[in-house]
C-alpha positions as MATLAB code, in Angstrom:
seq = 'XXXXXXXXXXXXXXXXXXXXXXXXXXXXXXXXXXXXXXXXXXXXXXXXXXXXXXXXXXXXXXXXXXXXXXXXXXXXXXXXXXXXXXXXXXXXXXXXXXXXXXXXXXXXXXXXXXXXXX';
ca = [
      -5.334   71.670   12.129;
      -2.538   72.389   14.745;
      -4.920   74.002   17.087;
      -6.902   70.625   16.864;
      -3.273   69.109   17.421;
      -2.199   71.310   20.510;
      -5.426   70.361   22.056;
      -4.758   66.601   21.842;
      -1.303   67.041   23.354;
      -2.134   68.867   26.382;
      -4.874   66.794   27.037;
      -2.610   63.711   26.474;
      -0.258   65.946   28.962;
      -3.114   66.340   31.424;
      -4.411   62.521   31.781;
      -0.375   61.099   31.571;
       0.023   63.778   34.756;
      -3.100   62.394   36.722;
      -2.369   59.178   35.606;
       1.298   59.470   37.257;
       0.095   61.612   40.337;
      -2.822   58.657   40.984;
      -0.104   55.752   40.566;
       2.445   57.984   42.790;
      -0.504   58.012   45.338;
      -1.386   54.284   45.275;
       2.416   53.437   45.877;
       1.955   55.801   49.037;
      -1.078   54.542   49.836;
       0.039   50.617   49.530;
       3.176   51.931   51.991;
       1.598   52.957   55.035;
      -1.965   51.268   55.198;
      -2.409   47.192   54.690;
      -5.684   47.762   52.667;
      -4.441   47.971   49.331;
      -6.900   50.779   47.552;
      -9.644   49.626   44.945;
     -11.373   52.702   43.550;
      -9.815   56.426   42.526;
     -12.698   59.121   42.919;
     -12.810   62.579   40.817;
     -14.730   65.079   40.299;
     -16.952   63.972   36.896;
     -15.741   67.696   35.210;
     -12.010   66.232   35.593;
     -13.501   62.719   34.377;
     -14.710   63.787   31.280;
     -11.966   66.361   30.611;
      -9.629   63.638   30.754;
     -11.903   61.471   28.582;
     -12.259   59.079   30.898;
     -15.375   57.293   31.885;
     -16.527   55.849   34.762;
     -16.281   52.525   35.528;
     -12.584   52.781   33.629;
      -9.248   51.030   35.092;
      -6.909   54.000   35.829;
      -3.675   52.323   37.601;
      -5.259   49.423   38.686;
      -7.957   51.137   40.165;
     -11.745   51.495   39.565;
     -12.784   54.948   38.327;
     -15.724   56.749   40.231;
     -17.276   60.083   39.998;
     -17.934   62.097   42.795;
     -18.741   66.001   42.599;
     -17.813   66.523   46.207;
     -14.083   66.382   45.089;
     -13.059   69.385   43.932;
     -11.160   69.724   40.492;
      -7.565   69.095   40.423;
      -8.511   66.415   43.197;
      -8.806   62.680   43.347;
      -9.497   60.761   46.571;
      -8.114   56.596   46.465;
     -10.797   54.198   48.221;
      -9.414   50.940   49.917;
     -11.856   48.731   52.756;
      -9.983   50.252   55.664;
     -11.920   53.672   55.010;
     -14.989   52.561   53.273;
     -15.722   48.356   54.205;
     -17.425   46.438   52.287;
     -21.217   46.102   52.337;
     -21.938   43.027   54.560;
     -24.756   40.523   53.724;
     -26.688   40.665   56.887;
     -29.745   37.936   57.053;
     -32.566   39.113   58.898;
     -34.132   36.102   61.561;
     -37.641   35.700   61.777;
     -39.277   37.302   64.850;
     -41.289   34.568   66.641;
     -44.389   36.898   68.120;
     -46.637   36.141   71.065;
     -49.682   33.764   70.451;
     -52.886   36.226   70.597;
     -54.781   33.852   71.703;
     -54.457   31.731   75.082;
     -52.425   28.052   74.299;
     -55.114   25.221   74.768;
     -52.764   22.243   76.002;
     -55.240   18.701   76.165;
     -54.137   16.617   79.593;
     -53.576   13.393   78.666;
     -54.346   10.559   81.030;
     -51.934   10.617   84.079;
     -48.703    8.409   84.191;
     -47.317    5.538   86.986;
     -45.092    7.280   89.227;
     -45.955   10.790   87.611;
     -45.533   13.279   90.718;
     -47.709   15.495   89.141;
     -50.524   12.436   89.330;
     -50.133   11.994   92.695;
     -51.422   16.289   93.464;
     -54.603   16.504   91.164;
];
């Protein structure tokens, strides 16, 4: 039973270290850029060691996995580095009839100067 209990507390010691090295680093962050961060990225080993999940609030900030970070690491997001996805519409192309316009004449006009040449 203390084994079990010596466990608990040094992963209780582990996540209250992250969770005071990630709000450290958002203080930083909020200092010198004027994109506030959104998301903290780890690796999912240190995610699941800490018994966090994804999608979880750690400091104010959105929990994401990526396995590019190496352990130990954590990597803040804010929209100066990564933007936002824009909602771009796409406009309709107009083509090219394929075939050649067929325009009827009408009857000519008074004082039409085009009446006067045909």
């Amino acid at each position: 039973m203390a084994r079990a209990l010596l466990d608990w507390r040094a992963v209780s010691s582990a996540e209250a270290r992250n969770f005071e090295a990630i709000s450290k680093a958002k203080a930083d962050h909020n200092r010198h850029c004027p994109f506030p961060p959104h998301t903290v990225r780890m690796n999912p080993f240190e995610i699941e060691r800490m018994g966090w999940e994804e999608g979880d609030t750690i400091a104010g900030l959105v929990l994401e996995s990526d396995p590019r970070l190496g352990t130990g690491a954590f990597r803040l997001v804010c929209d100066g580095m990564e933007p936002p996805e824009l909602d771009i519409e796409e406009e309709a192309v107009i083509e090219a009839p394929t075939e050649p316009l067929v325009v009827p004449a009408g009857p000519p006009r008074e004082g039409d100067p085009q009446a006067a040449r045909a």
